[in-house]
C-alpha positions as CSV (number, residue, x, y, z in Angstrom):
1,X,-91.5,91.7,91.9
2,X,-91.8,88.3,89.9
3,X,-91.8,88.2,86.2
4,X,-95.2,86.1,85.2
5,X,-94.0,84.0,81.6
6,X,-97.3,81.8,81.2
7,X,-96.9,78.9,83.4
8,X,-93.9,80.5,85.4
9,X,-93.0,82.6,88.0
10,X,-89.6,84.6,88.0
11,X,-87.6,85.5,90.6
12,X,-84.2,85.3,89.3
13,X,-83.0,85.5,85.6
14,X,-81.4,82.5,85.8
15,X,-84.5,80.5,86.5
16,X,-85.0,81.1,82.2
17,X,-82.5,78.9,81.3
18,X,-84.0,76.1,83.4
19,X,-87.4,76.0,81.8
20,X,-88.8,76.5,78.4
21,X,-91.6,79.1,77.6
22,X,-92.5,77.5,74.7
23,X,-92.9,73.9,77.2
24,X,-96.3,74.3,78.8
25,X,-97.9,72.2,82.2
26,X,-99.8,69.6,81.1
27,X,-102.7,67.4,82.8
28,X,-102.1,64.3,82.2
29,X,-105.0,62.3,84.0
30,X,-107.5,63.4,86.8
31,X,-109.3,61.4,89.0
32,X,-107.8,60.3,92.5
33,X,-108.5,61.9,95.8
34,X,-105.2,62.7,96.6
35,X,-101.7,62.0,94.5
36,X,-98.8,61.3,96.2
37,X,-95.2,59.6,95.8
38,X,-94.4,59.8,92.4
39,X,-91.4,57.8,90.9
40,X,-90.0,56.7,87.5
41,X,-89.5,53.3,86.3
42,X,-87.0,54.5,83.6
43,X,-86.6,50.6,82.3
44,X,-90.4,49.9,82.0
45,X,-91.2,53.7,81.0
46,X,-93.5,54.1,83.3
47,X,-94.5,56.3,86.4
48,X,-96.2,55.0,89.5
49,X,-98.1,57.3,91.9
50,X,-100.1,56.9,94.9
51,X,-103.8,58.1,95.4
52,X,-103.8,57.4,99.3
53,X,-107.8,58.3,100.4
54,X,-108.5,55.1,97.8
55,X,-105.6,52.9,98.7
56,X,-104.4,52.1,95.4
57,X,-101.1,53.1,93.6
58,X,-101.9,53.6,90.1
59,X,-99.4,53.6,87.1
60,X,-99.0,55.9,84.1
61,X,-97.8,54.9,80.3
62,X,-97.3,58.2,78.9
63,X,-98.1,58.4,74.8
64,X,-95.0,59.1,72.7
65,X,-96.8,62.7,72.1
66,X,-96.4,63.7,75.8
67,X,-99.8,64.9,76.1
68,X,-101.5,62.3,77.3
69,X,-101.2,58.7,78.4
70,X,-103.3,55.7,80.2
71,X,-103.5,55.4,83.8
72,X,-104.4,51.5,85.5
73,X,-104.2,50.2,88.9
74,X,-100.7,48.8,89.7
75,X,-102.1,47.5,93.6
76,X,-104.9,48.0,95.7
77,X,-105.0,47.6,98.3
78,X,-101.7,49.1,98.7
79,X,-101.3,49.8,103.1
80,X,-102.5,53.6,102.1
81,X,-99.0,53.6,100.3
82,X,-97.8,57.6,100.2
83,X,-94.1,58.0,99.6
84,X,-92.4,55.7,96.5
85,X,-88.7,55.1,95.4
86,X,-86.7,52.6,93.7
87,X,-84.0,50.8,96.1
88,X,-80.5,50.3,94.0
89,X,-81.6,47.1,92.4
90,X,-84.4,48.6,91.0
91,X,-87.2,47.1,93.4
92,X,-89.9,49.6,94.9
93,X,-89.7,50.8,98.3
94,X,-93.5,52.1,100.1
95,X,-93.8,53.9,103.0
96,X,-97.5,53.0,104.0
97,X,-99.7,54.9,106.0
98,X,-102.2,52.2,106.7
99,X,-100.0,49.5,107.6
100,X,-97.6,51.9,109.7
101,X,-94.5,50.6,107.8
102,X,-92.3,50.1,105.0
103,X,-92.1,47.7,102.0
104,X,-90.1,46.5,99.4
105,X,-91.3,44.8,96.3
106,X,-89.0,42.1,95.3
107,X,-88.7,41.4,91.6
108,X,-90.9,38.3,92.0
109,X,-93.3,40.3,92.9
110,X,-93.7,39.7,96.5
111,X,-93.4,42.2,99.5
112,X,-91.0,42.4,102.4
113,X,-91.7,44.3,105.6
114,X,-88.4,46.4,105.6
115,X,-89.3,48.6,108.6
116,X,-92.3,48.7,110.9
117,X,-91.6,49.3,115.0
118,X,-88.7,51.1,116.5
119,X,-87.7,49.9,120.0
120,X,-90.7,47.7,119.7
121,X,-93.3,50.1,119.3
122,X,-95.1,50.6,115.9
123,X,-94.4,53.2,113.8
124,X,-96.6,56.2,113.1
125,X,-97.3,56.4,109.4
126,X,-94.1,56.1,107.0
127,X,-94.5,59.3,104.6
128,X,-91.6,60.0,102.6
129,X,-88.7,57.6,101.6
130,X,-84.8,57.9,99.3
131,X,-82.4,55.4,99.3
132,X,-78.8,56.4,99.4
133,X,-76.0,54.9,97.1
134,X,-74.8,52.4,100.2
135,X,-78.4,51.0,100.2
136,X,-79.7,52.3,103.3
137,X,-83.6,53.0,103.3
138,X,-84.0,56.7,104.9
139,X,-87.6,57.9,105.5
140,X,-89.8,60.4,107.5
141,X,-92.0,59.4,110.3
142,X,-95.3,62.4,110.8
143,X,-98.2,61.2,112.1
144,X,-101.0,62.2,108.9
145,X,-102.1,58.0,108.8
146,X,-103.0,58.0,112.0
147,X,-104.4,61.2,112.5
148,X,-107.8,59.9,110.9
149,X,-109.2,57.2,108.5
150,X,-108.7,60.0,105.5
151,X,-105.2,58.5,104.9
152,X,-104.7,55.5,106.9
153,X,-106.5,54.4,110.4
154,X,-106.9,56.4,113.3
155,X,-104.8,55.3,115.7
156,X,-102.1,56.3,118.3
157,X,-98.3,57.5,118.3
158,X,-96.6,54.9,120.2
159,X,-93.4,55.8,120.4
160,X,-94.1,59.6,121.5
161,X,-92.4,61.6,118.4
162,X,-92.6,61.9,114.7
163,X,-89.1,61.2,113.8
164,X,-86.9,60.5,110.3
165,X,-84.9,57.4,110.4
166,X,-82.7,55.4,108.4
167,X,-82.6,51.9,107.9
168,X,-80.3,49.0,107.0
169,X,-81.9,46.4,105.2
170,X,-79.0,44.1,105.0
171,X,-79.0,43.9,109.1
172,X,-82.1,44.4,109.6
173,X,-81.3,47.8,112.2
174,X,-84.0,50.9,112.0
175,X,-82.0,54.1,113.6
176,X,-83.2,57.7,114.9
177,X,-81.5,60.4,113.1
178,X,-83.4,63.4,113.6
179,X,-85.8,63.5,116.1
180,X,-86.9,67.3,116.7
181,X,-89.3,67.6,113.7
182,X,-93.3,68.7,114.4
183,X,-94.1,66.8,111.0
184,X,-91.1,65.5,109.1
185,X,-92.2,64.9,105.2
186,X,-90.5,65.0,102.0
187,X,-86.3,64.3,102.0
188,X,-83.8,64.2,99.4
189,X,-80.1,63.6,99.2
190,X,-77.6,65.8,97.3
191,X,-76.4,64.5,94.2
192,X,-72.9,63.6,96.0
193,X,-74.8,62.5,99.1
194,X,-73.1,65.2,101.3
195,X,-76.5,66.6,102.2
196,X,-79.4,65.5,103.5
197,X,-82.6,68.3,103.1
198,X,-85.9,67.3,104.8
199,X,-89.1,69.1,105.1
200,X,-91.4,69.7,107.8
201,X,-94.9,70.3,107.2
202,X,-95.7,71.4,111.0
203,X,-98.2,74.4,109.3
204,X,-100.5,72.0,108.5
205,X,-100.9,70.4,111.7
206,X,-99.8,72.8,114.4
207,X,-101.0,76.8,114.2
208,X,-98.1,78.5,113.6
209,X,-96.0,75.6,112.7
210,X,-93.0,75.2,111.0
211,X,-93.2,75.0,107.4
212,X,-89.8,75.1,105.6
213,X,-86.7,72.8,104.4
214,X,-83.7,72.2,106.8
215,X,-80.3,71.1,105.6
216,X,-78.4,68.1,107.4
217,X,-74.4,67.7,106.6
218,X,-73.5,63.7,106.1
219,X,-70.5,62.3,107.0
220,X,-69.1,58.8,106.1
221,X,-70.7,57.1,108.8
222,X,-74.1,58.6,107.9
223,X,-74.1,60.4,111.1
224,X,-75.7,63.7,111.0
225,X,-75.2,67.6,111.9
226,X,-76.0,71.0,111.3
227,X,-79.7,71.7,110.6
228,X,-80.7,74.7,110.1
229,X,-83.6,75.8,108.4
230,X,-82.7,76.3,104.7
231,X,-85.8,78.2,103.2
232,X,-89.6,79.2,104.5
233,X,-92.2,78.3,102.4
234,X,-94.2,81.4,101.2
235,X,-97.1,79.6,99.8
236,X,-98.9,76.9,102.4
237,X,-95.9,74.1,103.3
238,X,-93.0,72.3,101.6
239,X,-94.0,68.4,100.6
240,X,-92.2,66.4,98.7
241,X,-89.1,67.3,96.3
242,X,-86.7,65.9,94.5
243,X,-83.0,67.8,92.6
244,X,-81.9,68.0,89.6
245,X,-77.9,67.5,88.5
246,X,-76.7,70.8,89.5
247,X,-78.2,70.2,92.9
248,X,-81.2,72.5,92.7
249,X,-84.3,71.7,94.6
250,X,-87.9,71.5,93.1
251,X,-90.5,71.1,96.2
252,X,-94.1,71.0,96.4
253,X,-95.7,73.8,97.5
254,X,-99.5,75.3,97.9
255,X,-99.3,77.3,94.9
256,X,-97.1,74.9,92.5
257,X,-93.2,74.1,92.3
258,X,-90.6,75.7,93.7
259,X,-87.2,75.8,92.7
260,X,-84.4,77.1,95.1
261,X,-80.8,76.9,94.7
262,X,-78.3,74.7,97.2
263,X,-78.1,77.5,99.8
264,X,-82.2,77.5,99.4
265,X,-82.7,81.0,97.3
266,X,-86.1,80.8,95.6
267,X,-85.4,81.3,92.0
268,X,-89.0,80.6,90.4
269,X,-92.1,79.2,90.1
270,X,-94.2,76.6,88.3
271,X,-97.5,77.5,88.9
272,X,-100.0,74.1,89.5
273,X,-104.1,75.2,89.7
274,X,-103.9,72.4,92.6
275,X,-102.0,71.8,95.4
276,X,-98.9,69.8,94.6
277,X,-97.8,67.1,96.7
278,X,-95.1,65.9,95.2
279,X,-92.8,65.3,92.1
280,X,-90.1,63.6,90.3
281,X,-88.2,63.3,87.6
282,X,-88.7,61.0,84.4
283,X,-88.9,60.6,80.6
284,X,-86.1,59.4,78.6
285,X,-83.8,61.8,79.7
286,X,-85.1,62.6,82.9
287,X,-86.2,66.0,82.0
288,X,-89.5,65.9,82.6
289,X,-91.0,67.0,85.8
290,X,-94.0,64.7,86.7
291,X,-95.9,66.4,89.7
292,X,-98.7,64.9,91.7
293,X,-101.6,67.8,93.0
294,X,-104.3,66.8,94.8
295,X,-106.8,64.7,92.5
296,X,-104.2,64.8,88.9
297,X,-100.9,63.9,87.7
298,X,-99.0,67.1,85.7
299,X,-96.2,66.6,83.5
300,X,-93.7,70.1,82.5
301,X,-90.2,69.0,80.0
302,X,-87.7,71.4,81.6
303,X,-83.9,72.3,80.7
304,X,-82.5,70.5,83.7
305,X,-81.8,66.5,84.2
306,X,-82.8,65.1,87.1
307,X,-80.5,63.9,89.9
308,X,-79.9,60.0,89.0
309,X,-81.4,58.3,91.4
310,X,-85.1,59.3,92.8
């Protein structure tokens, strides 16, 4: 039985010294149709986040109090932009459901196509995206922006699967690297890159789908193996998600965050009254858990630092 301790849910005692009862969730703004991709601009102190129904990604300049802060439009349109990162030079990467492909803002501002058709056939809708320390762009491939004009533009799966892939800006090559997914969504690296854990959302789509985070070992050549299924989701599906230093994972989840250990033990809860999307982490010191669900932006200070790099 789970200890309830105001905004959290306790499964295992350790799961105390990684959050602060006296550190409440906090709304920090309200007012999108659905919240998606969040990530931190640590040099500009700011957080962008897409609201993909209204084709905008909107940005967030929290007050020194914490409690609040003032949310403007940063683009729109913006290609339906879902998933958001920050490559190693510190330029934004988009996966775009509308435009069926990936971005990169460069630092004058202006936008390169980094990956849109595999094998010369488009791409379904970019979701999810992390860039790994050699610079390659790795993202997931479900087909929620084409499924109707909610998200993106109805339209049809060309190449005949909904795969992740990873890609190498540099040469310009967009590779395949797991392609047995029913709805491949949120991804993240382990701190020291040895892992690769991706979620797949297949509840949502598919009756009975799968809904649950699988772990992929990484070798030097960025080839992948293993895959098996590292923890179900007991409330709806796994999103996005993001670790912290230790190489915990916080996900997304129907009923709030979730925060599982390495080998993918659920350890607690951060209960969200909407369904969370997504998350990162941000502030200062990068303890503070910014979490996108459904029409708001949250924000939680926790005990844990996240990873370095989104």
């Amino acid at each position: 039985m789970a200890e309830q301790l105001f905004d959290y849910e306790i499964f295992d005692p350790s799961f105390k010294s990684l959050i602060s009862r006296n550190m409440r969730l906090v709304k920090l703004w309200s007012g999108a149709a659905w919240t998606e991709g969040p990530v931190w601009f640590a040099d500009a102190g700011t957080l962008l986040f897409s609201d993909i129904p209204n084709d905008r990604i909107l940005r967030f300049l929290p007050e020194l109090s914490g409690l609040g802060g003032t949310v403007d439009v940063y683009r729109q349109p913006a290609g339906h932009a879902n998933g958001l990162t920050r490559d190693r030079e510190g330029r934004l990467i988009a996966c775009e459901h509308g435009n069926r492909h990936v971005t990169r803002t460069e630092l004058d501002g202006s936008i390169t196509v980094i990956a849109d058709r595999f094998d010369g056939k488009r791409l379904n809708s970019p979701n999810d995206v992390v860039v790994k320390s050699d610079g390659t762009i790795w993202f997931t491939d479900p087909q929620y922006g084409i499924d109707s004009d909610l998200q993106g533009h109805r339209g049809e799966a060309e190449y005949g699967g909904a795969w992740v892939f990873r890609v190498d800006p540099r040469r310009g090559e967009i590779v395949p690297v797991v392609q047995d997914f029913v709805r491949p969504n949120g991804l993240a690296f382990s701190p020291d890159e040895t892992r690769l854990y991706i979620a797949d959302s297949g509840y949502s789509a598919v009756p009975g789908g799968p809904r649950h985070i699988r772990v992929f070992e990484v070798d030097g050549d960025n080839r992948l193996s293993g895959g098996e299924v590292l923890a179900e989701c007991d409330a709806g599906r796994y999103d996005g998600f993001r670790l912290d230093t230790a190489g915990r994972i916080w996900t997304s989840a129907d009923d709030g965050v979730h925060c599982l250990t390495p080998e993918g033990t659920l350890l607690g809860k951060i209960k969200v009254p909407e369904l969370v999307s997504n998350l990162c982490f941000g502030g200062p010191r990068r303890n503070r858990l910014f979490i996108t669900a459904t029409g708001s932006l949250y924000a939680v200070l926790t005990q844990v630092n996240g990873a370095q790099w989104p």
